[in-house]
C-alpha positions, 0 to 999 in steps of 0.5 A, a space after each residue: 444163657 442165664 436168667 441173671 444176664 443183665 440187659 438194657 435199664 431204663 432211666 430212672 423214672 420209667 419202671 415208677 410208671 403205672 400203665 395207663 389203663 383205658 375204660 373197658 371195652 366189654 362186659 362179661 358176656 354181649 355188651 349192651 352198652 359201652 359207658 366208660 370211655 366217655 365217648 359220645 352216643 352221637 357218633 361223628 359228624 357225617 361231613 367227617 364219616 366222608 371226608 375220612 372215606 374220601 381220603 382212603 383213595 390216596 393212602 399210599 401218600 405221606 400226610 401233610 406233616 404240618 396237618 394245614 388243613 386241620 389248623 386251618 380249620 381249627 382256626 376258622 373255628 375259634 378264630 384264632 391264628 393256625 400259626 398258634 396251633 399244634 396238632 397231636 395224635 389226641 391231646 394224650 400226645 400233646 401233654 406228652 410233648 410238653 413234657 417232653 419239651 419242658 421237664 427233665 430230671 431235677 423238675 417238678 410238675 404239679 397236677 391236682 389230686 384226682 386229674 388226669 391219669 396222663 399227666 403223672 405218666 408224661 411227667 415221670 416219663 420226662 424223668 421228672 417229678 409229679 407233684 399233687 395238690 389235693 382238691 377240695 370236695 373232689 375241685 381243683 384247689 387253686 391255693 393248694 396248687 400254689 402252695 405247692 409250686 417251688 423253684 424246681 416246678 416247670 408245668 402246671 397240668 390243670 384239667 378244667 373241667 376235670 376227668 374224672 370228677 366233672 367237677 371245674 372252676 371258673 375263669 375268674 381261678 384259672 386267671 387267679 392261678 395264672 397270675 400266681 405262677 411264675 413266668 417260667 412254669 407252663 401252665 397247661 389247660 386241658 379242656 377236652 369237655 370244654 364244649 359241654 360246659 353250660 355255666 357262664 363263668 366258664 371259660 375254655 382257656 383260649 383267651 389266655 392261651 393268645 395273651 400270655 407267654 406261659 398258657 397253653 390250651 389243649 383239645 381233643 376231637 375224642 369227646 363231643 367230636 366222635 373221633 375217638 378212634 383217630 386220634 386227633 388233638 391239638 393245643 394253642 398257646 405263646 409262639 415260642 411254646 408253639 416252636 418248641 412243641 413243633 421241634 419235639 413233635 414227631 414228623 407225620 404224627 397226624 395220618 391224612 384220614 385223621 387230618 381230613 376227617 377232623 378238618 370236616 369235623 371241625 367245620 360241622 357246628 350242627 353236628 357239635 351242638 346237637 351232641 352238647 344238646 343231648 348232653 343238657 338235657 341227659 346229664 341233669 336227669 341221669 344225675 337226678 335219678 341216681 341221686 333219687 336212688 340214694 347214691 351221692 353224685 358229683 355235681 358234673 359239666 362234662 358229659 359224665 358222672 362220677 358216682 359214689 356208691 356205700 362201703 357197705 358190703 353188697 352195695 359197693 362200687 366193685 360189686 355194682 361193677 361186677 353186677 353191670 358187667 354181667 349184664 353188658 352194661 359198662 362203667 368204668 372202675 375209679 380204682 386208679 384214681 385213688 376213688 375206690 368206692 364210685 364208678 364212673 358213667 358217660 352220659 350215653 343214648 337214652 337207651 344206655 341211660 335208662 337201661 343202667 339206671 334202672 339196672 344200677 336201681 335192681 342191684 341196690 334194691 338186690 335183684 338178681 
């Protein structure tokens, strides 16, 4: 044997592919408090805790491979009709469906400069093209993503609000960019924050998702939710989309914990504003203390803040990481965004928040 031999390729496409890389788990040594996931300090709905233990006595059956329960829930929820719904192992698998479903080699697909890290590797995965419009001031440029639509574009990621910015534009844009694409080019809607907005001319992307052909809206349990670990999403959206998405999407890709517990989740409105409630009240005052500190924070509407530290040696980003770190405090690094000089920090428990601000405050008065 040789180490010359050559072996299996990959199609053109894969080896471009950066990983995916997720917050950190830990810090350096015991971790105190773990703020770069995004992940809410609520945990999930106790109905979902139960729902999910209760499914534990029939593992040894196959899951409902169409997740009925979880549709059905969703719909009563928004209102809409669980027909126009497909569920996904997160919203990650249901962008990768998309993809999967609409671009191929020779394609195009259009995503803003700091979005999602997801949608480049679901495009390249595809074997097609990603294409970035910058953003303006860290938002979405809605001109700048039509400006870039040619006749090989096929999709249109637009996460709204946006991760890892916090940053959105309203409904009055996203109907703006809608009108503008062609009929043929999807245009996808992630709104995984969609549940922390406060702004009034906000709006999540359902509307357009029942109305148009070309609209398709993704969710997530992940986030205001707690069911990170289960993996759960769903999107809705034309129903030719729907039958296209249901074709490509693997048989039994939701387990029947997952389906139970996101079905009970779903159903627990109580759970879901009080967690949207500790994120009014924390997102301003964490925002307001860093910036007291000197530090330039992205305005925010997700349950996050991106914030940007100085160039200057000492006081950067990565050291502030490192200093964190040391002190099992969490955040999460914006290298691969392209955002080298911010980290960025989820809202957590008062606990969290006040503990790394305060530690952010020592490094930059230069405590050890």
């Amino acid at each position: 044997m040789t180490d010359d031999i050559l072996g299996p390729v990959p199609r053109p496409g894969v080896l471009d592919i950066d990983p995916y890389v997720p917050g950190k788990a830990t810090g350096l040594g015991v971790t105190r408090h773990k703020l770069s996931s995004n992940e809410t300090p609520l945990g999930p709905s106790p109905l979902a805790v139960e729902a999910y233990r209760a499914a534990a006595a029939s593992l040894e059956l196959y899951p409902d491979g169409s997740a009925t329960a979880l549709r059905e829930a969703i719909g009563a929820a928004h209102e809409i009709d669980p027909d126009r719904i497909v569920c996904g192992a997160g919203s990650d698998e249901i962008l990768n469906m998309i993809a999967h479903a609409y671009l191929g080699p020779g394609d195009e697909a259009i995503h803003s400069e700091y979005g999602f890290l997801v949608y480049k590797i679901a495009t390249l995965a595809a074997g097609a093209l990603p294409v970035v419009a910058k953003e303006r001031d860290y938002t979405t440029d809605v001109d700048a993503i039509l400006a870039a639509v040619s006749p090989a574009t096929r999709v249109v990621f637009l996460a709204n609000p946006n991760n890892p910015t916090g940053t959105y534009i309203s409904s009055a844009e996203v109907r703006r960019l809608q009108e503008g694409l062609p009929p043929n080019v999807v245009l996808v809607l992630d709104s995984a924050y969609a549940e922390y907005v406060r702004r009034n001319d906000y709006d999540p992307g359902l509307e357009l998702a029942m109305t148009t052909g070309n609209v398709v809206m993704t969710r997530t349990f992940s986030k205001i939710y707690g069911l990170a670990s289960l993996r759960i999403g769903w999107c809705a959206g034309p129903a030719p989309i729907i039958d296209a998405l249901n074709r490509v999407r693997g048989p039994f890709n939701l387990s029947g914990p997952a389906i139970a517990a996101g079905a009970a989740a779903a159903a627990d409105r109580d759970h879901v504003a009080a967690a949207a409630g500790h994120n009014e009240t924390w997102l301003p005052r964490v925002s307001a203390a860093l910036t007291g500190l000197g530090l330039t924070v992205t305005p925010s509407v997700g349950n996050f803040v991106l914030v940007h530290f100085p160039a200057t040696p000492g006081r950067t980003a990565a050291e502030a990481d490192a200093y964190l770190l040391a002190r099992g405090l969490v955040l999460r690094r914006m290298d691969a965004y392209g955002i080298p000089g911010a980290l960025r920090m989820t809202i957590g428990s008062e606990d969290a928040n006040h503990d790394t601000v305060t530690a952010i405050a020592d490094f930059l008065a230069g405590k050890q």
